[in-house]
Structures are given as C-alpha cells and as structure tokens.
N, C-alpha and C positions, 0 to 999 in steps of 0.2 A: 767278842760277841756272844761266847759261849754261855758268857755268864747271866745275861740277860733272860735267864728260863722265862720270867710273866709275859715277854713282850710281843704284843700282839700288833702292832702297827710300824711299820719301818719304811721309810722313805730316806734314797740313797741315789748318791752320783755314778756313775760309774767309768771308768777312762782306763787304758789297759793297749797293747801295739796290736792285738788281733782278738777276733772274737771269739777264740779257743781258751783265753784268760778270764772270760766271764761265766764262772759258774758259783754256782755259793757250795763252799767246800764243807767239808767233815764237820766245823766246830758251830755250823747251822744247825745240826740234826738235833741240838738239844735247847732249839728255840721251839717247844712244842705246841705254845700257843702262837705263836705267828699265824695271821691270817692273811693280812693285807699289807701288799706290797708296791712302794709308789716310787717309778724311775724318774729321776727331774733330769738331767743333761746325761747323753749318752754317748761316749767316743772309745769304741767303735760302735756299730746299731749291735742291740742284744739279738743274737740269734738265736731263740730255744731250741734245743734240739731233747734227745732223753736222757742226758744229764745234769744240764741246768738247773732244776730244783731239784732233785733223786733227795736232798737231803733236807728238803722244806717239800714236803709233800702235802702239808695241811692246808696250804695257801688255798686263799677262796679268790681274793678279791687283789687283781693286779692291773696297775695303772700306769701306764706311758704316758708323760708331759710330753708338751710341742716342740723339747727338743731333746728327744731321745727316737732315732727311728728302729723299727722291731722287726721280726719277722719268724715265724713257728717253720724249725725244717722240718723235714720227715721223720717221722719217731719223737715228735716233739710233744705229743702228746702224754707220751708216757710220763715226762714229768710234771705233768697238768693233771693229775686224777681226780682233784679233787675239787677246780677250778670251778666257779658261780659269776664272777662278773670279771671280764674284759673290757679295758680301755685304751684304746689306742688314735694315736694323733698322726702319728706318723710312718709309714712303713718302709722298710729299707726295698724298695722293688719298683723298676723303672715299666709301666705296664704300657708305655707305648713298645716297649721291646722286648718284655718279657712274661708277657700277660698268662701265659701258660702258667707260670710258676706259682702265678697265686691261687690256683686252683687246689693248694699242698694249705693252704692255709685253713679254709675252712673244712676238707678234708680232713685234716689232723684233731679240728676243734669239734668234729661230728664224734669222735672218740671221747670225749672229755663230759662231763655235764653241765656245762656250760649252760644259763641259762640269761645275762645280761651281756651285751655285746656292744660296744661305742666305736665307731669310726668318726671323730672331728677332724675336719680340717686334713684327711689323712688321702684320700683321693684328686690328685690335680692334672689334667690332663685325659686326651682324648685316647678310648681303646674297642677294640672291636667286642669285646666281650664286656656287659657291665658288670661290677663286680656285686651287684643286691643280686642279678641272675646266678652268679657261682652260690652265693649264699643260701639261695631259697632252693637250688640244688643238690647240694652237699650237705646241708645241714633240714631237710625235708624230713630225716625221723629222727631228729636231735632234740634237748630238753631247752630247747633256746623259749621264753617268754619275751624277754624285751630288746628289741636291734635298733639302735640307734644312729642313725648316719647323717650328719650334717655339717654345712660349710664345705662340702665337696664339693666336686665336677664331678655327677654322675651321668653327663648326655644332659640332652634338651629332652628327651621322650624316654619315659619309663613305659610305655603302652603296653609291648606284650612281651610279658616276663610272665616267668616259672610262680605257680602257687605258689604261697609261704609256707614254713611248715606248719604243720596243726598243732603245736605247741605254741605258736607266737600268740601272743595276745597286745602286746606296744610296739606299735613300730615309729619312728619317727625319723620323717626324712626333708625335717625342714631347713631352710636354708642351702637347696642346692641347683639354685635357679632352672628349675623342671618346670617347662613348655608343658608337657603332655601325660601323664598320669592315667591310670587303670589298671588294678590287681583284684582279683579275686579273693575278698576278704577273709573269707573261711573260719576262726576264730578270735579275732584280730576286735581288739574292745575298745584299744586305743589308738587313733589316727593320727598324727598330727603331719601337715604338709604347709605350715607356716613359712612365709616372705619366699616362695617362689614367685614364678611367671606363668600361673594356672590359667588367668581369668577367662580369654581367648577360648581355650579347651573346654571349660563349665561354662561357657555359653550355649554349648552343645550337647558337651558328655557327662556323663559323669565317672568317679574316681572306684565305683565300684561294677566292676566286671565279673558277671556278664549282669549285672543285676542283679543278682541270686543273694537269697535269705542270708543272715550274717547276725553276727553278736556283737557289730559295732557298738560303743554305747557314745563317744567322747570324739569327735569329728575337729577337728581345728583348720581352717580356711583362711587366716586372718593373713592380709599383706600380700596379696597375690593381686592386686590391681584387678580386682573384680569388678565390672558395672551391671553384667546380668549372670546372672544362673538360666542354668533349663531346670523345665519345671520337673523334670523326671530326677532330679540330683539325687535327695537322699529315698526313693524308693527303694525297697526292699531290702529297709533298714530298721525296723520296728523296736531295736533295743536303743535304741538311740535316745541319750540323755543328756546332752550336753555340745551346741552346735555354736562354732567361735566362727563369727566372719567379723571381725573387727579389723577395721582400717585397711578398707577396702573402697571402693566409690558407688557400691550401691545406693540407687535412688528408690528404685521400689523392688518388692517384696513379689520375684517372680518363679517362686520355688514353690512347692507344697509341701506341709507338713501336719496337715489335717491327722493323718492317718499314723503320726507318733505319738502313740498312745503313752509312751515312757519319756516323753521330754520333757525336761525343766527349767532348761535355759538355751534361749536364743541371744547369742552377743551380737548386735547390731551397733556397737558404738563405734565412732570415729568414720562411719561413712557420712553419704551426701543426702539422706533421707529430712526431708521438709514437713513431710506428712506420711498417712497412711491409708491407704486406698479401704472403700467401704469392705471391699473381698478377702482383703489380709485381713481387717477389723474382725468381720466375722469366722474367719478360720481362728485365729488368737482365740476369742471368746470363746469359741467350743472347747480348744484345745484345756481353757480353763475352769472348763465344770466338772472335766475329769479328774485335773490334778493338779497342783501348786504351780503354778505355770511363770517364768519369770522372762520379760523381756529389755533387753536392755540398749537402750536408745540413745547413750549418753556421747557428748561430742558431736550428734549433729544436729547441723542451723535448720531446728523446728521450726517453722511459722505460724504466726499467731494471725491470721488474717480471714477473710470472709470465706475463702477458698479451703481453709483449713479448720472451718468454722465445727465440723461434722466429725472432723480426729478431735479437736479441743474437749467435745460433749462426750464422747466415748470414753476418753481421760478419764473424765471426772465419775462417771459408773462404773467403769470395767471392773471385771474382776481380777483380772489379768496382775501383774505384779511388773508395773514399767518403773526403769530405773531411768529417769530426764536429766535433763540438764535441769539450773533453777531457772535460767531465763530464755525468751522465743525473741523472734522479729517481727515487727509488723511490718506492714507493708511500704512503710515509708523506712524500712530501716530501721530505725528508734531501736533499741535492744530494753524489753522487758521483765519485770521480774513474772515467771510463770505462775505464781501462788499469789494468793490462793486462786485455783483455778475459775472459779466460779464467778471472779469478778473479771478476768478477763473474756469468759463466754457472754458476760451482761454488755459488756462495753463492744464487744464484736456485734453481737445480736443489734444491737441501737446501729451500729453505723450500719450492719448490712441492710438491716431492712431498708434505707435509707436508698441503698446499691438497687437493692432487688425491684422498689418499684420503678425506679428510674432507668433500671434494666425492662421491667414488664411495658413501661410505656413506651420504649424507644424500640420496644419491639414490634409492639401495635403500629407503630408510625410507619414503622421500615415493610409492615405485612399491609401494608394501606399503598402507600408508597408504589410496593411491588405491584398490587394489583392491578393499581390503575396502570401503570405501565405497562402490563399484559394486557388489561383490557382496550385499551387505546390502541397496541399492535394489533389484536385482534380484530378493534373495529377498523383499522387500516387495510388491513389486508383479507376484509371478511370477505369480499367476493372470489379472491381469490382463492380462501381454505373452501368455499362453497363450493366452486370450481372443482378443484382436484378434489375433492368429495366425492362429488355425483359423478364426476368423470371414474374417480377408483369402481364405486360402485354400478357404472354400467359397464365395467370391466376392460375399458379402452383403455385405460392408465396407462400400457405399455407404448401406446401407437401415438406418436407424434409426427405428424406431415411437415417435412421440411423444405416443401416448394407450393406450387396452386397447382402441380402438373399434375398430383396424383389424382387416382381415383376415388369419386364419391358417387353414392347413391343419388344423391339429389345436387341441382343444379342452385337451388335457393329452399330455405325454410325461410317460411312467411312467417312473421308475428304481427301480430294484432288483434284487440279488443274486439269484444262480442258484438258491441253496437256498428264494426265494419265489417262483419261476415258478408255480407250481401257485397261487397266490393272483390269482394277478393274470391268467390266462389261464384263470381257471374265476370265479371272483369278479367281479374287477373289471368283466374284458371284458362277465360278464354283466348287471351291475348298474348298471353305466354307460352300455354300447354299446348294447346290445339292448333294456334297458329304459329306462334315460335316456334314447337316442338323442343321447348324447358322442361324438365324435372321438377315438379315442385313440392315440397312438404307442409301438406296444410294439418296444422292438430286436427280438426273432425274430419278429418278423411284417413289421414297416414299414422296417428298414435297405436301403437300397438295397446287393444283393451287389456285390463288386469293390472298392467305395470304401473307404477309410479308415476305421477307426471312429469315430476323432476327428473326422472330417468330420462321419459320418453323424450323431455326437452334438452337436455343435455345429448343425446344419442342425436336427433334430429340435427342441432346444429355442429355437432361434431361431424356427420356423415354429410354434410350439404357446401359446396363450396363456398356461398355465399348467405348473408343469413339479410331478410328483404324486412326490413319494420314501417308498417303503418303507423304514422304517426297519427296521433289526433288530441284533444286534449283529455277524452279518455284513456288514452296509451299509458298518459302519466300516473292516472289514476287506477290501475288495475296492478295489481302485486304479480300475478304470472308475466305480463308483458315486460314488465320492468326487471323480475330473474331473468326472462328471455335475453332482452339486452344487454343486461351485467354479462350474463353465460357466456353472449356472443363476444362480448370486449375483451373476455379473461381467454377462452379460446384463440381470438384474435393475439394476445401478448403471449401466450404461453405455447400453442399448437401450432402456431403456423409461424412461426418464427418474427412476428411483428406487421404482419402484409393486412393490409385491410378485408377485413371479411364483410364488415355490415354498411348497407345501403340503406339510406331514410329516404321514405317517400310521403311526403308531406300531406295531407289532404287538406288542411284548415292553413288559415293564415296563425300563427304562432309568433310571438316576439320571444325573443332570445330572454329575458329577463323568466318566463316563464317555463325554459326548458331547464332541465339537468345541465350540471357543468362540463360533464363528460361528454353528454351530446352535443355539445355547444362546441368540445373540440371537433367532432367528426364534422358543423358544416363547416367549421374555417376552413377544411381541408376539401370541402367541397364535395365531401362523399354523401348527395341527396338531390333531390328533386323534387319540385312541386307540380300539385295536380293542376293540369291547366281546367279552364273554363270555354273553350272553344273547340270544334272539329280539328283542324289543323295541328293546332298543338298537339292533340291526344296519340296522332299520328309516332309526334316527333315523342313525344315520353314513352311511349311502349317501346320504343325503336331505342330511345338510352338507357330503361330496365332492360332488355333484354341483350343490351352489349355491355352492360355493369354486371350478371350475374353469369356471362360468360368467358369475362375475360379473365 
C-alpha cells in the first residue's frame, strides 16, 4: 500500500480474530493524500481508539457500510484530528443495556472537527436516553454543520430535548417514525422531518420551540399523513424559503404564511386538494407582488366545476407561479384536458349560470313556501301569541291557577257592547252586586285609567273567576268584545288548566249559523242562558248567573 503515495480514496474490507488487529500500520504513513475512507463488511466491528489512524492522520471523510458495525473508545479522538464528515450505519453497542457508553461517542467527536455527521439505519431499539439528546449535549460547542439521522428508532416523541449546537445549520431526521417533534431552531437553515408520523402533533403544534426567531430557510414535511396544520406552524420563521408538504392528505390551506416575506416555493403536490378557498387565494397573491412566488399543485384531483368556478378565474390572472396538473374533473367525473384554461371558465360560466338561476328560483319558492307556513301557524295560534303577550306584559306571566279554589279579585268580569251598558249597569250590577253580594268587573267602572285597554282586559279576566259575556248581535260586531272573548278562551286553555271560565248570556234570539265557531262550542256544552220575557223567569236566570259565577 505504501506505494500508492497519489491515493486519495480507499475502500476496504476488514476481517481479523480481535479488534486489537485493526489498525492501519507503518506502511500507511506515506499515503499522504488519503482523505476518504469507506469500510464495506466488517468482522470484527472497528473499534477507534488513539491508534487506529496515528498513521493516516489526514483523513477527512470516513464511511461505515450497513455491514460493518463501529464504535469511537476513549482516546479515540486523537486519531481523528482531522476528521470533516462521519458516516455510520451501524454501531457495535447494545443501548437497551449499555446506553451509558454511548455517551464516550459524541464525547470523543466533541474533540475532533467534525462537522458532517450520518447515523442510517444505526439506532434500533428502545432506551431511556435518546441518543440526538446525548448529541445536542456533548457536541453543543463543536464544529458540527450537518447531523443526519435516519431510518432509526429514535422514540415516538423528540419533544423536549437539549438545544442543538449553534454550529448546526442541516439537520435531518427523516424516516424515524416520530409522533411528536419540537426543538429550538437556533441556527438550523435546513429541516428536513420527511415520512414520519407528525400529522396528529401539527395539528396542534408546531416543530419549532418555543417559537422563537430562527434562520430556518428549507422546512420539508412531506409524508407524515398530514390532513390539517395549526395556523401558527411556521411563525417565527421569517427566513423561510422553501416549505415541502408533498404527499400528505391536505385538503385546504390552514396554515399562514402571509408573513414569509422570503418564500419561494410552497410543494403542495400529491395531496387531496380539489380547490382553493378565496383566503388562501388572496394570501398566495400578496405573497406574489413581493417576490417570484411558486406554488405547486401537481397530483391533486383539481376540479373543474361551478364550485370551483372562482379558483379556475384566479388560474388564469394570478400572478402566482402554479405548477398543475394538465387535466381537472368535472363534476360528472369525465377527466379534462385543463388548457387552455379559458375555454374551460366559458364552458363552466354557461352551465353555471344555468345552476345559479335555477338555484335563485328554488330559492324564492322554498322563502315563499316558508312563509306561508309561518304565517298560517301564526294565524293558528294568533290568540294564543296575543294571550301570553298581554298576559307577559301585565306581568302575571308567572302565575298560573291550577284549580277555581284560588283567589280572585272579582267573582265575574262582565263583557259587552256599548249599546248593553244600560243592562248591565242597572240590571246586572243590581241583581248580582247588591243583591247577590258578586264581585263584579265592569270596564267603566273597574279599568284602571292611563293603562292600556288590552292590559286592563287581560288583568280583569285573569283576576275574575269567571268571565260573564253579553251576547247581542252587536257583541259580534265590536273588536274589544271579541278580544274580550278570545282572552277569555286562551285563559280558560292555558291558566286554569282546561275548566270553563266563560258564561253567555244571550239577550236576542241568535241562530247558531250567525255565531262564531268557537262560541257555538261553548253552547253544545251548555255553558249560557237566555234572557227570558217574563217576571217568573227573570227570577229563575239571576238565580242561574249567580250560581254559574260562583261555582
């Protein structure tokens, strides 16, 4: 080998009964250009310790294949002085049992200048300490730039781990099926956390802790079974130029990035996005008056439809730089060619409008439709919203009588037209009040003045046990006598739990065809009387008003 003084690259097997047989001996020392050194099958694992290279001390760049395992002992540094990138696949160290010992590893490399670092496929298995924590501990004021870890088992959750050092500027920890992520960037340019198990976690949080300023520039998200983002993801990341979520299952755009004034590419391909909401439209737009702005859309099933009619138009002006597919789907399916896009906006525009008024009419119909339906309940049930109206408003609402036991103010409130005053202010008052010794509520005597009449007439038949109506064929024709009676009816169903409260006392002869239908229930039931035409009877009718308005 000795004679090979030009050679600069060597890749070599190595096999030997112990690892005290693996050192490169004397006749190395005049391999002066030697840099790079690449181990492919390794038996036994090379252990460095401070002899191993003593005599290749120039080595920059040393490589472990997937079956060679390695491991730096103590002092192993010293024949690394001049070491720039490390790669390792495999490590001789069983860290469910002996996890302490790797702590001599990056230890050792904190001495070296070290500044590319590879762990593939070289971590398997569960241990109390991760091993990116030992790194970002021991190598915290080391020349390390780029740390490479992938295809490992590093845990489900990288959450809260040790700052990097402030030399890292590449880290990349994709492919090691990580749940849970957050590190404190610090000067870290390049991210990559490709084909994990993130999505879950950036639904919520996000990867940079505690959100604090940073020189991200290069994010890569892509393959984490993503369907939403939190909108706070890449805040307080302002260098940020280049953000890969490709082949993920986003459907929309719930992240912001308004405020990345240095971005130039957004990867959006290979998600489930159909369209783009008018809010993302307009953040893209801004984002492209400042600067070359590129977004890439490609691989997902766009639609070309009336729904999507308003993304299709923004297409064809943006300034924005979208990378598409060549074809969309309409709505029946059919698969399109997307270009030129302008004939597909004409051919949408025709059939929507077509949608839209057929939409606008069946909308009128359904607001026609509705109305009447509410108006109809409401002329259904008008006595009764008039009801608990005026009852709210004379402030009785709470008090509902659940028997005839209780107490009232009056024994009867009289209703009747103005042309029977003389009956019932000469009559009545007398034959009932004076001589019966009834309560009765007459309106020109008992209304309280100032108030409402509606009030006063609601208040009167709420306070009166029984409610006395003169009938006549003016009764019919008078608008208060006829609230009077509704009043009395909706009281009667609603306050007193169903009991009859109102008495007809008929003064004219009346055929049934000429009364109300409501009234016409109360005489089936027989709740009325008429005015007789003789001494004798008049006896016997004061004597049946006056045991109707007391029982």
């Amino acid at each position: 080998m000795s004679d090979l003084k030009t050679l600069e690259t060597l890749e070599i097997d190595v096999h030997g009964q112990s690892a005290k047989h693996i050192i490169f001996g004397n006749g190395y020392k005049y391999l002066k250009h030697l840099i790079s050194l690449n181990f492919g099958r390794c038996s036994p694992p090379v252990l460095i310790d401070n002899k191993t290279f003593q005599f290749v001390p120039r080595l920059i760049d040393i490589s472990f294949d997937n079956q060679c395992d390695m491991f730096i002992k103590s002092g192993g540094h010293k024949s690394l002085q001049n070491i720039r990138q490390l790669y390792v696949h495999r490590l001789s160290i069983d860290f469910e049992k002996k996890i302490l010992e790797f702590s001599s590893f990056p230890f050792e490399l904190n001495l070296t200048p070290i500044e590319t670092l590879s762990f593939q496929n070289a971590f398997s298995g569960s241990f109390d300490y991760n091993p990116l924590n030992l790194i970002n501990l021991y190598l915290r004021d080391s020349s390390l730039k780029n740390l490479r870890m992938t295809e490992n088992r590093l845990g489900e959750s990288l959450y809260q781990i040790f700052a990097p050092p402030q030399s890292l500027q590449v880290l990349n920890l994709s492919s090691n099926k990580l749940e849970e992520f957050a590190l404190e960037l610090m000067n870290i340019r390049n991210l990559s956390l490709q084909n994990n198990f993130l999505g879950r976690f950036l639904s919520t949080h996000s990867y940079n802790m505690p959100m604090s300023r940073n020189r991200l520039e290069f994010i890569d998200l892509s393959m984490n079974g993503i369907d939403n983002l939190t909108f706070i993801l890449f805040r307080g990341q302002p260098n940020l130029k280049y953000i890969n979520l490709n082949n993920n299952k986003l459907q929309k755009v719930t992240f912001v990035v308004s405020r990345l004034k240095s971005l130039r590419y957004l990867d959006l391909s290979g998600n489930n996005f159909e369209t783009l909401d008018e809010k993302t439209m307009a953040m893209f737009e801004g984002l492209s008056k400042k600067t070359f702005f590129t977004v890439n859309l490609r691989n997902n099933a766009l639609q070309c439809t009336c729904i999507t009619l308003t993304f299709l138009k923004w297409i064809s002006r943006t300034k924005v730089d979208l990378l598409l597919n060549d074809k969309c789907s309409l709505k029946n399916g059919t698969i399109v060619s997307i270009n030129p896009i302008d004939s597909i906006i004409k051919r949408l525009q025709k059939e929507c409008s077509t949608y839209t008024y057929l939409a606008i009419a069946l909308s009128i119909v359904l607001v026609f439709i509705l109305a009447f339906f509410i108006l109809a309940l409401v002329y259904k049930y008008r006595w009764k919203l008039r009801y608990m109206f005026y009852l709210a408003k004379s402030k009785h609402y709470s008090y509902k009588a659940s028997t005839d036991d209780g107490e009232y103010t009056y024994d009867a409130f009289i209703s009747y037209c103005d042309d029977d005053r003389a009956f019932v202010l000469k009559d009545c008052i007398a034959n009932l009040e004076n001589e019966g010794n009834a309560t009765l509520c007459v309106h020109q005597r008992d209304f309280l003045p100032g108030q409402d009449i509606t009030v006063n007439i609601t208040n009167a038949i709420h306070e009166s046990r029984k409610t006395v109506c003169i009938i006549t064929r003016k009764f019919f024709e008078s608008h208060y006598c006829m609230f009077e009676f509704n009043m009395a009816r909706m009281e009667n169903i609603h306050s007193r739990d169903g009991r009859n409260i109102i008495f007809l006392v008929f003064l004219e002869q009346i055929q049934p065809k000429e009364m109300p239908l409501m009234m016409l229930e109360l005489v089936e039931k027989q709740s009325y009387i008429e005015y007789p035409n003789d001494e004798e009877g008049n006896i016997v009718f004061w004597d049946k008003i006056k045991e109707a308005i007391c029982s």
